[in-house]
DOKOL-633854 format. One record per residue (C-alpha): chain; x, y, z; residue in three letters; residue number from 0. Coordinates in Angstrom, 2 decimals, always signed. Layout:
N
+--------+---------+---------+---------+---------+-----+
! cadena !      c1 !      c2 !      c3 ! residuo ! num !
+--------+---------+---------+---------+---------+-----+
!      A !       X !       Y !       Z !     ALA ! NUM !
...
+--------+---------+---------+---------+---------+-----+
END
This chain:
57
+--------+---------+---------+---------+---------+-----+
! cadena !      c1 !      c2 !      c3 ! residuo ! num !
+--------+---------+---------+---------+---------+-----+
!      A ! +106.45 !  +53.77 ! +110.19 !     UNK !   0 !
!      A ! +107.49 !  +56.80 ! +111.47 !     UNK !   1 !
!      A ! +106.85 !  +59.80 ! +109.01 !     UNK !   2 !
!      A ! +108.58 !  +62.55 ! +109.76 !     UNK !   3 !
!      A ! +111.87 !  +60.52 ! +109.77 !     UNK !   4 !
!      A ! +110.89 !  +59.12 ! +106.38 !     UNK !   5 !
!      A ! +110.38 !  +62.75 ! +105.27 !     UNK !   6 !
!      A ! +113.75 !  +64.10 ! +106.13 !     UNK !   7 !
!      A ! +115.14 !  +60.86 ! +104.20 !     UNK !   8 !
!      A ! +113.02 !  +61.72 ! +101.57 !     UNK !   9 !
!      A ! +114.50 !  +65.34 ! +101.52 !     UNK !  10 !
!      A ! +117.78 !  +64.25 ! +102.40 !     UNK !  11 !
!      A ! +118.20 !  +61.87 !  +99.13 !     UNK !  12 !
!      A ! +118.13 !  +58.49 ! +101.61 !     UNK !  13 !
!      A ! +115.18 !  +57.51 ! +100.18 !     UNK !  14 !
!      A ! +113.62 !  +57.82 !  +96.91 !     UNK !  15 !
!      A ! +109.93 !  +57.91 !  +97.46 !     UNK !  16 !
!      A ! +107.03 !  +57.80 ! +100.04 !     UNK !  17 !
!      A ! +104.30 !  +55.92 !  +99.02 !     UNK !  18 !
!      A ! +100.54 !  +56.48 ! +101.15 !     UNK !  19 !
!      A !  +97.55 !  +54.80 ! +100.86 !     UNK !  20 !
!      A !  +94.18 !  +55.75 ! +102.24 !     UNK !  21 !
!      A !  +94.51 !  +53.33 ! +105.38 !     UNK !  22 !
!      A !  +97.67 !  +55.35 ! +106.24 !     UNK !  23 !
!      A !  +97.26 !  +58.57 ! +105.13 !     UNK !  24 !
!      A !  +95.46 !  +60.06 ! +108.86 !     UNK !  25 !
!      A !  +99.10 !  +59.21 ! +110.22 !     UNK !  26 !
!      A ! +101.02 !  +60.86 ! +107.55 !     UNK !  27 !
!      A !  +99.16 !  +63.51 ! +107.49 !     UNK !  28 !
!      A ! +100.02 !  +64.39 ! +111.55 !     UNK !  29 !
!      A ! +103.78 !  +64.39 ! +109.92 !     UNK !  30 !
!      A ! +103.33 !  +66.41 ! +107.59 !     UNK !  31 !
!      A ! +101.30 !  +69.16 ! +108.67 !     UNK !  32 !
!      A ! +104.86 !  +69.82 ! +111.09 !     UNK !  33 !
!      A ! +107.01 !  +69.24 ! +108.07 !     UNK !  34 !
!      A ! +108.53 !  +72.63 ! +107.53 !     UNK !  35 !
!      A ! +109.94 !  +71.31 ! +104.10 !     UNK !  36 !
!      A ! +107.01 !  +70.79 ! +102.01 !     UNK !  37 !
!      A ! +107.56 !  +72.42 !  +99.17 !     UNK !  38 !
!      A ! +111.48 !  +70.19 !  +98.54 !     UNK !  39 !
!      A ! +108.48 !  +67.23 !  +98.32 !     UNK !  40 !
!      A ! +105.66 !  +66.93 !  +96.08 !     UNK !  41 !
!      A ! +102.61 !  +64.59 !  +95.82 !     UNK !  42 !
!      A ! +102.09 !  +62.34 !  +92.70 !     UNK !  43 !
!      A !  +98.13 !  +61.02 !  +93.34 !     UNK !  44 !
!      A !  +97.20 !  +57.77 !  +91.46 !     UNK !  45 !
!      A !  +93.86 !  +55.70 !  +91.81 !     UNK !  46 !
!      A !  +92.50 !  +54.30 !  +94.81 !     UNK !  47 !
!      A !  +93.34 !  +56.93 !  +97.07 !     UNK !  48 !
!      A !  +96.98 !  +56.40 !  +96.19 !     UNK !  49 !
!      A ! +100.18 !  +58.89 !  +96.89 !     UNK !  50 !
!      A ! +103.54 !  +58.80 !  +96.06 !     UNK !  51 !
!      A ! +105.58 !  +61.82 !  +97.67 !     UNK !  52 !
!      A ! +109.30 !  +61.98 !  +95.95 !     UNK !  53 !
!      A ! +111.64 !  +65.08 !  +95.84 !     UNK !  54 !
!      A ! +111.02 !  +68.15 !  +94.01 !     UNK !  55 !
!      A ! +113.13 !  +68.86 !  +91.71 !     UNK !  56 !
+--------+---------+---------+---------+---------+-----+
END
């Protein structure tokens, strides 16, 4: 998957949500440390490692 496309859909309203586990999260995180939106997306953390990003509202 290619994150910083699924970012800007995230911002953008094409998508609704992200959702990361731990096996993927070294690859998102190379995304999103060149996101220069971050704060229109916020994490939600659940068990297991577990992230969903969605919009901020």
């Amino acid at each position: 998957m290619d994150y910083t496309i699924a970012l800007n859909d995230l911002r953008d309203g094409k998508i609704d949500e992200i959702k990361i586990n731990p096996e993927n999260f070294p690859a998102f995180q190379k995304a999103w440390a060149l996101f220069a939106y971050q704060n229109a997306i916020r994490g939600v953390a659940h068990a297991h490692g577990q992230v969903t990003y969605v919009r901020a509202n």
